[in-house]
N, CA, C and O of each residue as an XYZ file, in Angstrom:
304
protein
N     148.359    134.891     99.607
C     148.821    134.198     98.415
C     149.714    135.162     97.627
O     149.185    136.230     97.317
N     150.799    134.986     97.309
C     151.980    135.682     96.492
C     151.302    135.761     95.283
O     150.564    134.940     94.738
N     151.782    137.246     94.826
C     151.537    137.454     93.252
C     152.393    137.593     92.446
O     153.560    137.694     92.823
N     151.969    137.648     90.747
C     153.250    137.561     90.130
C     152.646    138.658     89.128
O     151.423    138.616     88.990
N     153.349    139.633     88.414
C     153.431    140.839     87.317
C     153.829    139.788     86.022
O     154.623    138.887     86.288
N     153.432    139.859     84.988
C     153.878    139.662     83.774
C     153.755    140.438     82.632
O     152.838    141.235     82.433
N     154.818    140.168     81.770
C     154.791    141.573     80.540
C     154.849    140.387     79.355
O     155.776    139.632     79.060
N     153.321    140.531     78.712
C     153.432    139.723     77.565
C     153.128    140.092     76.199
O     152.875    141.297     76.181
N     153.043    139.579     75.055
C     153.078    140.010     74.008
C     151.847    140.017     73.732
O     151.213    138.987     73.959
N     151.216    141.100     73.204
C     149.599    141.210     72.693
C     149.133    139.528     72.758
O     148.532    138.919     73.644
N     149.735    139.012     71.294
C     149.101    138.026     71.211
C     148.783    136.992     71.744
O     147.761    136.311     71.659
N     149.997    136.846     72.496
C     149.997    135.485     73.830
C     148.581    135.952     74.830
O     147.769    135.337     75.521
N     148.803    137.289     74.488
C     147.984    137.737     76.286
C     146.173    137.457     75.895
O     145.268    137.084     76.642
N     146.156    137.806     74.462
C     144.652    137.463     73.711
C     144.502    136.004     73.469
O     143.427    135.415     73.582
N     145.607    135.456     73.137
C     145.274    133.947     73.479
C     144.530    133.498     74.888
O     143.468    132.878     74.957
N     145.524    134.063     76.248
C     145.342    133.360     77.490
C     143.539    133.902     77.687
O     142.577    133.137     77.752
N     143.499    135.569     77.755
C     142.205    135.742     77.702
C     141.021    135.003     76.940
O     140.034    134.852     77.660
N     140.903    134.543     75.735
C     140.423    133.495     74.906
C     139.979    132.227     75.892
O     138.914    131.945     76.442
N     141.131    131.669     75.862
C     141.555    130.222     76.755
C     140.535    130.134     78.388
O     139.849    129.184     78.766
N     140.787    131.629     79.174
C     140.054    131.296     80.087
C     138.590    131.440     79.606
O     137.724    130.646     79.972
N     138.291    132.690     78.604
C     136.691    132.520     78.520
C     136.187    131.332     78.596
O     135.320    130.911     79.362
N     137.148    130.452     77.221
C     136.602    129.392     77.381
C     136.593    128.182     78.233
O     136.135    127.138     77.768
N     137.106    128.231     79.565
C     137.352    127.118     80.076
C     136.235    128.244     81.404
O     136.243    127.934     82.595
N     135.625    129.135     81.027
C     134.817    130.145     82.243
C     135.484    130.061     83.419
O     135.040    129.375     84.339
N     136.442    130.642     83.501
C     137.676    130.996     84.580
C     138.160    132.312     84.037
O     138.111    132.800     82.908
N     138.659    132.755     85.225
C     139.617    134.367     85.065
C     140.874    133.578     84.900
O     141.176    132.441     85.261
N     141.684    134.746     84.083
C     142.406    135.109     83.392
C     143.954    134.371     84.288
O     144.892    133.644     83.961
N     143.491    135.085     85.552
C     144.686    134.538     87.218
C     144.418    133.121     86.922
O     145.229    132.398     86.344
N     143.527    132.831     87.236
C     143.153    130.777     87.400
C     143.399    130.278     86.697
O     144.093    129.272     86.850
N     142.929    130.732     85.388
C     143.532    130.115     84.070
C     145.236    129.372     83.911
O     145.660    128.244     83.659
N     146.028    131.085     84.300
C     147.141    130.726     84.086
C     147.633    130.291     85.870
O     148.859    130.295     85.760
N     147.470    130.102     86.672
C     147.886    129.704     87.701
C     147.552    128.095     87.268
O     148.503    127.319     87.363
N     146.293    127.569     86.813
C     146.007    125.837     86.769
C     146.867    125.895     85.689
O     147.486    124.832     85.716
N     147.295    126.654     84.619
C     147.997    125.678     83.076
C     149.859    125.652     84.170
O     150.642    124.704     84.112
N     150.049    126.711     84.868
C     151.081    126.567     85.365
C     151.525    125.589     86.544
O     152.640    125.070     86.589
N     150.405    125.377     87.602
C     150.520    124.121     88.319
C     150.497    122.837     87.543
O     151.057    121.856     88.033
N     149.840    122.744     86.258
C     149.389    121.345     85.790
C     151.239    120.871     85.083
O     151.802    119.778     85.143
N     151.765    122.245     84.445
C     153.043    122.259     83.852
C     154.010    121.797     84.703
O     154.787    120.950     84.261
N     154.118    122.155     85.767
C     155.248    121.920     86.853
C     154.979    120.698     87.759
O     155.745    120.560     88.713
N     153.878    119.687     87.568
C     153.399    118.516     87.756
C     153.507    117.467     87.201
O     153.356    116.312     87.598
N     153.864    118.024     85.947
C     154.622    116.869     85.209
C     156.243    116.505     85.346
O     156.840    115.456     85.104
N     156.595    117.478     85.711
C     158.468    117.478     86.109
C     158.958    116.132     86.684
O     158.188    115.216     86.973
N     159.408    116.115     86.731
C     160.274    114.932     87.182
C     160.231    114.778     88.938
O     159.789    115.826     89.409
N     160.509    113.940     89.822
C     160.464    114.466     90.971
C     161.861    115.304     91.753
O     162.919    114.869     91.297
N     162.007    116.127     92.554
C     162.674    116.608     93.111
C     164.295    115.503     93.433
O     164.305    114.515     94.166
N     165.479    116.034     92.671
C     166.683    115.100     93.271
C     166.318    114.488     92.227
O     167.097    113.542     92.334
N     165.526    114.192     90.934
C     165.331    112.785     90.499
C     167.106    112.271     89.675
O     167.653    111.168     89.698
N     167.563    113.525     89.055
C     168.132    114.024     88.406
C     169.818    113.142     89.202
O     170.753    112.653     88.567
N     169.701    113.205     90.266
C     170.831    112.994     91.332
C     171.341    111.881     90.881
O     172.537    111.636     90.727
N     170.044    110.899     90.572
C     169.874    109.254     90.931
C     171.034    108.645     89.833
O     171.532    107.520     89.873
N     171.290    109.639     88.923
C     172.017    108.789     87.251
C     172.918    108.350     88.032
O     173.520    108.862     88.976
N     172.963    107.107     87.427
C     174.971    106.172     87.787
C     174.470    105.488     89.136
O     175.101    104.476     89.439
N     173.660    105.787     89.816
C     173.192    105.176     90.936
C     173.119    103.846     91.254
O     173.255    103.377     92.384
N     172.884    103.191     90.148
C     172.438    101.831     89.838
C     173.269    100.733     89.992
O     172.944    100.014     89.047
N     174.260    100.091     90.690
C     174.882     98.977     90.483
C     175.425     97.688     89.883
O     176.525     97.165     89.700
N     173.794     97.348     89.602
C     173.084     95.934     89.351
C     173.344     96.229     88.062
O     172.952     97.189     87.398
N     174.592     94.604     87.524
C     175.259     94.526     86.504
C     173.730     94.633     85.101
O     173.900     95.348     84.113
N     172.860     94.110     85.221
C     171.849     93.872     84.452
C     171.312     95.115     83.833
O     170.417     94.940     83.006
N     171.696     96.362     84.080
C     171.500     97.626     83.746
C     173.074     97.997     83.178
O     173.430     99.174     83.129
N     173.856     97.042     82.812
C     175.202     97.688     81.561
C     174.204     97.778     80.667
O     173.161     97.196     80.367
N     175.340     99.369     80.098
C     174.858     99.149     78.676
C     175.838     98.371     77.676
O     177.038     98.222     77.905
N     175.133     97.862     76.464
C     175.313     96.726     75.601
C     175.738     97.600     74.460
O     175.305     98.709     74.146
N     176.825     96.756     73.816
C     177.094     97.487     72.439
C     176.512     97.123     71.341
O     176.643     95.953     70.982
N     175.666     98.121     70.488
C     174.731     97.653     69.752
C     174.881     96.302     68.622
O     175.863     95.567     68.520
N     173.881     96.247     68.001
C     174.430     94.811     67.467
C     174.771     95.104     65.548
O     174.455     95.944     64.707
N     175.269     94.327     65.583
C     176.312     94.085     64.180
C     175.102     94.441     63.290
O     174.333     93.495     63.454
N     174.721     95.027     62.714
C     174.144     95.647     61.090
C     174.002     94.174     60.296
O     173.041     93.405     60.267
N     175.499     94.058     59.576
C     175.536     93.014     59.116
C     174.322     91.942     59.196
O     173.486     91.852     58.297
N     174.309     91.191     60.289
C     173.767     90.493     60.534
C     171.747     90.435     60.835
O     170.950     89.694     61.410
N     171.705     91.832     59.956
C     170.826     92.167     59.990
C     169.774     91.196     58.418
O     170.272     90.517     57.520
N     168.734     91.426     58.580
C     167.648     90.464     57.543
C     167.949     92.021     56.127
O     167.762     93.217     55.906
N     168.384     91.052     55.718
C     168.412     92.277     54.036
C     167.120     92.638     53.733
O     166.204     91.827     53.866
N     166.926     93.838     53.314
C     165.574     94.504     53.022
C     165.544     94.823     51.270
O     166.561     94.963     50.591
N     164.048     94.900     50.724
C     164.561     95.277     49.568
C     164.835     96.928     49.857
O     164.613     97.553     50.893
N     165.515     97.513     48.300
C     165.183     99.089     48.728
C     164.264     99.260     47.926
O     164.038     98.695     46.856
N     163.587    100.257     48.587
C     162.188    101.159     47.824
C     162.564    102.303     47.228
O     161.726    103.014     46.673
């Protein structure tokens, strides 16, 4: 399994230590699960590619609508 060196700032680093006590995990696991869970949320791979992709007239965009014709509000 590949390792990684990090140089962090006191306080971040007393946070992460904190964080695993409390979740009773080392310090490695800790930040290896907050970093897998982070990069799991991403988007999928290429998702990024897909913009403009779309054809299907039903996905124009619309020019917003007239103000005006909006319901008058009082002001507060």
């Amino acid at each position: 399994m590949p390792q990684i060196s990090l140089y962090l700032e006191e306080e971040i680093h007393r946070e992460i230590e904190m964080r695993a006590r409390l979740n009773n995990t080392s310090v490695s696991k800790f930040v290896a699960t907050t970093l897998k869970a982070f990069f799991s949320q991403d988007w999928p791979r290429g998702f990024q590619n897909t913009f403009g992709s779309i054809t299907d007239e039903s996905f124009a965009r619309h020019d917003p609508p007239d103000w005006a014709l909006d319901t008058p509000r009082e002001s507060l």
